[in-house]
N, C-alpha and C positions, 0 to 999 in steps of 0.2 A: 138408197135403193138396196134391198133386201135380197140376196141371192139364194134362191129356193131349193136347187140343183145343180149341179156343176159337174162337168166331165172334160177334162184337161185334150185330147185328144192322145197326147203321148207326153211322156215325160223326157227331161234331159238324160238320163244314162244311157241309152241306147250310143251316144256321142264317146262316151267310156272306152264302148267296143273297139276302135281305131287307135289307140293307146297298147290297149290287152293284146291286138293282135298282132303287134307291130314290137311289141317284147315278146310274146311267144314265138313269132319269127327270129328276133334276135336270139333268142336264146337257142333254139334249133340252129342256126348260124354258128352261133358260138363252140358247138359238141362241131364240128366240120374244121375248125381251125379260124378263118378269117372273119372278119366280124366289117359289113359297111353300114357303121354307127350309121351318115348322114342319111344313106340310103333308108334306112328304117327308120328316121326319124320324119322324112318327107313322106314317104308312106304313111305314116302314121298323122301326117297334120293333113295332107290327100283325101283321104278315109274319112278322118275327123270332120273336114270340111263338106263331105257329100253326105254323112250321117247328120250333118248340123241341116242341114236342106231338108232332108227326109222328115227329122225332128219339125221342123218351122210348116213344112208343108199342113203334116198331120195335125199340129195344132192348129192352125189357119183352118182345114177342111172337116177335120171330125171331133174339135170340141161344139159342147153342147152347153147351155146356161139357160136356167130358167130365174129371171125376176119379177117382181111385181107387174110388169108394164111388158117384157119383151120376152118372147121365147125363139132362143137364137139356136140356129143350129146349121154348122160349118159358117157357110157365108150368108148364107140368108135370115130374115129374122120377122118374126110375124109377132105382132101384136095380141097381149092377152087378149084384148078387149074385144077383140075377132074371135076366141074362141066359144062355143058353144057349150061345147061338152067333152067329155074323154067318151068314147066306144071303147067296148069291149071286145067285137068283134071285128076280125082286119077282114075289110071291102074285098075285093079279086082285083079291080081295078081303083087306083086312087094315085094323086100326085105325091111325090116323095117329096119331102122338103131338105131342103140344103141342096139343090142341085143334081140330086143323080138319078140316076134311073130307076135303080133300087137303093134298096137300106144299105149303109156301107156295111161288110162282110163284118163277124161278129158283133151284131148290135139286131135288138128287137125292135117291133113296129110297136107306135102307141098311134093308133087311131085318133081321128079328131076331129070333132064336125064342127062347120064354122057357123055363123051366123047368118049366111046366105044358103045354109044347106051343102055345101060342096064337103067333101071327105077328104083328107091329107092324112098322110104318115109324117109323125115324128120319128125320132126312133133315137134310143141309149146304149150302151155297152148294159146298163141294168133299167131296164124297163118298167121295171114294176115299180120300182122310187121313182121315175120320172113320171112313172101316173096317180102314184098316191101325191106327189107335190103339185100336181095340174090341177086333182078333184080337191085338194084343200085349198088352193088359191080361187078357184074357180067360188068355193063353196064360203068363202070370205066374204 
């Protein structure tokens, strides 16, 4: 199975940060005189472990993949073979896909009209590669 598009949702470094900030406290610690090593070290695996959450969330809910057969986006996933077309122009009203209300916040809509006529949003951090990969699969 051929992957057309791909959008990770986030990346690991962000996890990094609880590390970076739990020595940049240390070291602010340090210029004061007493230093509690353990103390910044459980802050820092604390931190670690609630940014490891955020990381896992974001990838579960805002990666994006387009293959041959499946256009997945967060948790839900709709079949090529359902899509119609790409539109150019975004509806006023239409279902979002992947669950939410609207587009999640920095990402663009890629319209979509299915085979029964109804309109959906897809939507990417870069939208315009998730519509030229739609109209060349589509156009295969």
């Amino acid at each position: 199975m051929t992957t057309r598009y791909a959008e990770p949702g986030s990346s690991f470094w962000p996890v990094l940060w609880a590390p970076g900030f739990a020595l940049l406290g240390l070291a602010v610690e340090a210029l004061s005189g007493s230093v509690h090593v353990l103390g910044w070290l459980l802050a820092a695996m604390v931190l670690a472990g609630v940014w490891a959450l955020w990381v896992a969330a974001r990838r579960r809910l805002r990666s994006v993949s387009l293959t041959d057969d499946v256009l997945r986006l967060g948790e839900e996933e709709l079949p090529v073979a359902d899509i119609a077309a790409v539109e150019d122009d975004e509806p006023e009203v239409a279902k979002v896909l992947g669950g939410g209300w609207t587009t999640p916040k920095g990402t663009g809509a890629v319209p979509l009209r299915l085979h029964d006529g109804k309109i959906v949003l897809a939507w990417a951090r870069r939208p315009d590669e998730l519509r030229a990969a739609l109209r060349a699969l589509l156009a295969a």
